[in-house]
C-alpha positions as CSV (number, residue, x, y, z in Angstrom):
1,X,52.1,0.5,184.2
2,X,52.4,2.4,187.8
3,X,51.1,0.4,191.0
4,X,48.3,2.3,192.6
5,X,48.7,5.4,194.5
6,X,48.4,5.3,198.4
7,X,45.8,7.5,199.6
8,X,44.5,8.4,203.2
9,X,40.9,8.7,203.7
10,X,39.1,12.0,204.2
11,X,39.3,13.4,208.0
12,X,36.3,13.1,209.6
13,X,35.6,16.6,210.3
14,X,35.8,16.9,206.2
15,X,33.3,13.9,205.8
16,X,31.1,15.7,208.2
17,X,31.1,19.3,206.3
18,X,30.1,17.2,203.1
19,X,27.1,15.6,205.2
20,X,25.7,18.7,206.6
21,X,26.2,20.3,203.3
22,X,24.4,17.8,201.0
23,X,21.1,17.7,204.1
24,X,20.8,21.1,204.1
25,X,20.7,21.5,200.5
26,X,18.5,18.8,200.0
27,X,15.9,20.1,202.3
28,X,16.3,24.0,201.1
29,X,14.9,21.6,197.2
30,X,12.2,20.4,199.0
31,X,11.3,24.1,200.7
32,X,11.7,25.9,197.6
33,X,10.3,23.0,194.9
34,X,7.1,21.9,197.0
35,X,5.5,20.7,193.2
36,X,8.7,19.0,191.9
37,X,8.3,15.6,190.5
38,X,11.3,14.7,192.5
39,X,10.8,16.2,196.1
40,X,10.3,12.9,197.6
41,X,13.3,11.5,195.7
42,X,15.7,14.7,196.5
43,X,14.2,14.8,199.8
44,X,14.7,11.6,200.9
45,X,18.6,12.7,201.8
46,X,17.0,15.0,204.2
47,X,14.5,12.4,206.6
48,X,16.4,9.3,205.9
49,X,19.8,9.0,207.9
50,X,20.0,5.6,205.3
51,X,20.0,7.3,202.2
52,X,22.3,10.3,203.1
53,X,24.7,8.0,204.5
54,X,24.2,6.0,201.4
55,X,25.7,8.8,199.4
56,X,28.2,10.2,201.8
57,X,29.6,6.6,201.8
58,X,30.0,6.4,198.1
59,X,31.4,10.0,198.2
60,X,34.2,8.8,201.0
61,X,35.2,5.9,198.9
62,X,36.8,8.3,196.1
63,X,37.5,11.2,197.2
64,X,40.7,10.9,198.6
65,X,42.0,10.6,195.0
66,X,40.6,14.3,194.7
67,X,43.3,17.0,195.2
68,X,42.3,21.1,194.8
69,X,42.3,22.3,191.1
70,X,41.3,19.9,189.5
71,X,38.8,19.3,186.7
72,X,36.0,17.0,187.1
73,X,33.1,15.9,184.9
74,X,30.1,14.7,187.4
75,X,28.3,12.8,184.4
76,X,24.8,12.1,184.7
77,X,24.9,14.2,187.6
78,X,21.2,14.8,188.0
79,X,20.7,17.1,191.3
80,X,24.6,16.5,191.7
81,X,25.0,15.3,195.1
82,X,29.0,14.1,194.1
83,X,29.8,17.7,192.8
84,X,27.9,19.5,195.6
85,X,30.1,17.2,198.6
86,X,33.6,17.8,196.9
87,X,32.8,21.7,196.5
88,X,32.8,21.5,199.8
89,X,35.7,19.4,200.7
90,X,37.3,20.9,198.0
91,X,36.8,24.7,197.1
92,X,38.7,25.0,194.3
93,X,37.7,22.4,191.4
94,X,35.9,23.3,188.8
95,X,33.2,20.5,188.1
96,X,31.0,20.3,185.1
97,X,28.3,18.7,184.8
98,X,26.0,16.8,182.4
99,X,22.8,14.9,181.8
100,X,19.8,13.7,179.6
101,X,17.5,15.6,181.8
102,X,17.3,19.2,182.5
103,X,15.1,19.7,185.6
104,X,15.1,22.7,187.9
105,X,18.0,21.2,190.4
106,X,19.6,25.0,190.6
107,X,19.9,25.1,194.5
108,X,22.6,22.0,194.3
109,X,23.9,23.5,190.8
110,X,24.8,26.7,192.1
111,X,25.8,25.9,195.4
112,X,28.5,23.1,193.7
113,X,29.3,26.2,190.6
114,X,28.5,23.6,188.3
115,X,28.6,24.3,184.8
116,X,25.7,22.1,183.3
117,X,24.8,21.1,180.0
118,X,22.1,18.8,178.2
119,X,23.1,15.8,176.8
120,X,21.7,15.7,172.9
121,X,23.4,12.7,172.1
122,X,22.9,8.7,173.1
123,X,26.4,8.7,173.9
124,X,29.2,11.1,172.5
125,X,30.3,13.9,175.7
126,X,30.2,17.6,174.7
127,X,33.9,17.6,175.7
128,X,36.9,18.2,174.0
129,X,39.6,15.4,174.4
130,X,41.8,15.2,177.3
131,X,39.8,18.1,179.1
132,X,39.3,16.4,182.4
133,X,41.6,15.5,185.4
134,X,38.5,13.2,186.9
135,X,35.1,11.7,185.8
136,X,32.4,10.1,188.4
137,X,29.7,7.7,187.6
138,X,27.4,7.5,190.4
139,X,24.8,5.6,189.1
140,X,25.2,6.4,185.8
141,X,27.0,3.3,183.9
142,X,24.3,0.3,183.9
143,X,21.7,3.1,182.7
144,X,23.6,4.0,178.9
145,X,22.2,2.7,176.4
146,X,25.3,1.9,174.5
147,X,28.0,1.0,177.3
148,X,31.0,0.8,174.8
149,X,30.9,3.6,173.2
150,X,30.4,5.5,176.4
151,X,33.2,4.1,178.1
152,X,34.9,5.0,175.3
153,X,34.1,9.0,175.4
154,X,34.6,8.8,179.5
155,X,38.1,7.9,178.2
156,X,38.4,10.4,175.5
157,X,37.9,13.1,177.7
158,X,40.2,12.5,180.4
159,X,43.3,13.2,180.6
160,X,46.3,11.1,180.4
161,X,46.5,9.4,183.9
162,X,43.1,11.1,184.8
163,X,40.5,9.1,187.1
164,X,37.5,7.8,186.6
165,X,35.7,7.2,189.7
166,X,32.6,4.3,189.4
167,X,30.0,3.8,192.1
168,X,26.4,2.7,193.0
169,X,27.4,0.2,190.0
170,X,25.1,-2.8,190.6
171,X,26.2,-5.9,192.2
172,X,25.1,-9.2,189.9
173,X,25.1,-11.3,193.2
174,X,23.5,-8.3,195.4
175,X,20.6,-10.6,197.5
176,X,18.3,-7.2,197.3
177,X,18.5,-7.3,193.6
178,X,18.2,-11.0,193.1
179,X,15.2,-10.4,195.6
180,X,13.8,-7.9,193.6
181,X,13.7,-10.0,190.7
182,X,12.3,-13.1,192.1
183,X,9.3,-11.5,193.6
184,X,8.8,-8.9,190.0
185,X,9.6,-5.8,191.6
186,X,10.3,-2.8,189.4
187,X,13.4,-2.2,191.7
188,X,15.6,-4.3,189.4
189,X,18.1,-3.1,187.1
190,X,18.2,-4.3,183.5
191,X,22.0,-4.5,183.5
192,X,24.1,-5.6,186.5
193,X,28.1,-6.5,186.8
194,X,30.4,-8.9,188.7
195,X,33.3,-7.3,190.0
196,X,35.7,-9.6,188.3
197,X,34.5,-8.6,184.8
198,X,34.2,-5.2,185.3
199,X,37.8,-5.1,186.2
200,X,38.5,-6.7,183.0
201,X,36.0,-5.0,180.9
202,X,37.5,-1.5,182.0
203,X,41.2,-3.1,181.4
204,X,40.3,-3.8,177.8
205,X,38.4,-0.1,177.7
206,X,42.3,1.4,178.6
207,X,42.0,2.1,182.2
208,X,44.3,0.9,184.9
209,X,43.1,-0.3,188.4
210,X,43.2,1.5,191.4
211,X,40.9,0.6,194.0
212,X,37.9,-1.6,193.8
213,X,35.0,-3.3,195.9
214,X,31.5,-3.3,197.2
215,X,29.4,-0.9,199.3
216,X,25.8,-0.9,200.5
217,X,24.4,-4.4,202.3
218,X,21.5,-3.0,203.2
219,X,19.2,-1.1,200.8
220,X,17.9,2.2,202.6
221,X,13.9,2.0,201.4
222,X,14.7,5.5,200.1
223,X,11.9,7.7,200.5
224,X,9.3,4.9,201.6
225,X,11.4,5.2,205.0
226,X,10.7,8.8,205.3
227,X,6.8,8.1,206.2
228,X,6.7,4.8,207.5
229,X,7.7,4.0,211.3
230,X,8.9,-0.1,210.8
231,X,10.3,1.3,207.7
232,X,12.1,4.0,208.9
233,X,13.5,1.8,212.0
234,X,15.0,-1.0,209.8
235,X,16.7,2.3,208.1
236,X,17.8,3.4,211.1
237,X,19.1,0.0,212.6
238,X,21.2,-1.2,209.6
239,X,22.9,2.1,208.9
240,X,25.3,1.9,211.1
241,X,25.9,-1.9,209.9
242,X,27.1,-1.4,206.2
243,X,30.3,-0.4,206.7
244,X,31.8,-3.0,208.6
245,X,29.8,-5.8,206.8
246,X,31.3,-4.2,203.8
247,X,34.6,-5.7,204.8
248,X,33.4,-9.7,205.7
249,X,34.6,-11.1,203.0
250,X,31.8,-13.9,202.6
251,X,28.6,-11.0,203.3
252,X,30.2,-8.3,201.0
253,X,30.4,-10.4,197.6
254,X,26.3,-10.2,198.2
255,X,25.9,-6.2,198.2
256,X,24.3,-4.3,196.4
257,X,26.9,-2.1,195.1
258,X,30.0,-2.4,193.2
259,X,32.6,0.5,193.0
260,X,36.1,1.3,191.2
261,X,38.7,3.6,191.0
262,X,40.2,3.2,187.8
263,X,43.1,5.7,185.6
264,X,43.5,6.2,181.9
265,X,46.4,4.5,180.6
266,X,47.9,6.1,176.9
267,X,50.3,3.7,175.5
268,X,51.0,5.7,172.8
């Protein structure tokens, strides 16, 4: 098996681009979709510094591994905030993307030329076999309903040595979800992961490790920020905060986020 590939992280002009681009979009939804179910959710990324940093964090801790070319599946890519940053990082991949919903999220599909399709299926990928060079789960993984068998079509479709990029995966020891669940809040997940056993559950699933770790101390009070001045503040104040707790080794075992960087491995 190959040791991990040394990557650099994005320049910070490139980082910026992807920011700008993903704000701008989100507030052209909110223009154009004033009655969508999700303006406040989409719009969030637009008049929350938290939440767009949030995402363009996630975005940074992968996409180094991303090279011109190549072809990505964003699965469960809802308004496709991962495919609409790398279009414009990178020009010249061609992403598709998939989902159990179908909502009206055209002004981040088009602007990211994704090509989109419905998921019909609990599970199986509309794919054929060893069609894509890169897969991202942002989100997406403690949400399937049958987590086997859809690690094992993530797999299927990549290609041999393709990448399969995990974040936003939540943290089993994260103090905001242990939180949420001792004082009932909906915010909970129903599944959540350690970062040792995912390592080894994605091992026995026939993926090789790359990178792996947490992201996120703080949680950004999404779109309840947006409209709420001590909200907003606490937003504000801990942004810039994340990243360096991220890397104290005690305070980072207690985020709220897991991520990996993982590559199919063929044996055959």
């Amino acid at each position: 098996m190959n040791p991990p590939v040394v990557v650099r992280p994005l320049p910070l002009d490139k980082v910026e681009n992807a920011r700008s681009a993903f704000r701008a979009l989100s507030s052209q939804f909110v223009r154009d979709h004033p009655e969508s179910p999700y303006k406040d959710y989409v719009g969030a990324a637009a008049s929350n510094d938290a939440v767009l940093d949030r995402q363009v964090k996630a975005f940074q801790l992968y996409a180094p591994y991303v090279t011109d070319g190549m072809q990505i599946l964003d699965w469960g890519c809802r308004h496709a905030p991962d495919s609409c940053m790398l279009k414009t990082v990178y020009p010249h991949v061609t992403i598709s993307g998939c989902d159990t919903m179908n909502d009206d999220f055209s002004t981040f599909h088009d602007y990211a030329g994704l090509n989109f399709t419905t998921l019909n299926h609990t599970y199986e990928l509309p794919y054929d076999d060893a069609h894509f060079d890169a897969v991202i789960s942002g989100g997406v993984l403690e949400h399937v309903a049958f987590e086997y068998e859809s690690l094992k079509e993530v797999w299927r479709v990549l290609k041999d040595g393709g990448l399969f990029f995990i974040t936003f995966l939540p943290n089993s020891r994260s103090w905001s979800e242990n939180l949420s669940r001792l004082i009932g809040s909906m915010n909970g997940h129903n599944r959540t992961y350690s970062l040792s056993e995912t390592r080894a559950m994605l091992l026995r699933r026939g993926f090789s490790l790359e990178t792996s770790g947490y992201h996120q101390i703080f949680p950004t009070l999404g779109k309840s920020a947006s409209d709420n001045m001590f909200r907003k503040m606490y937003a504000g104040l801990t942004v810039p905060l994340n990243r360096p707790l991220e890397h104290v080794p005690v305070l980072r075992s207690v985020a709220s986020n897991l991520y990996l960087v993982v590559r199919k491995v063929n044996c055959l």
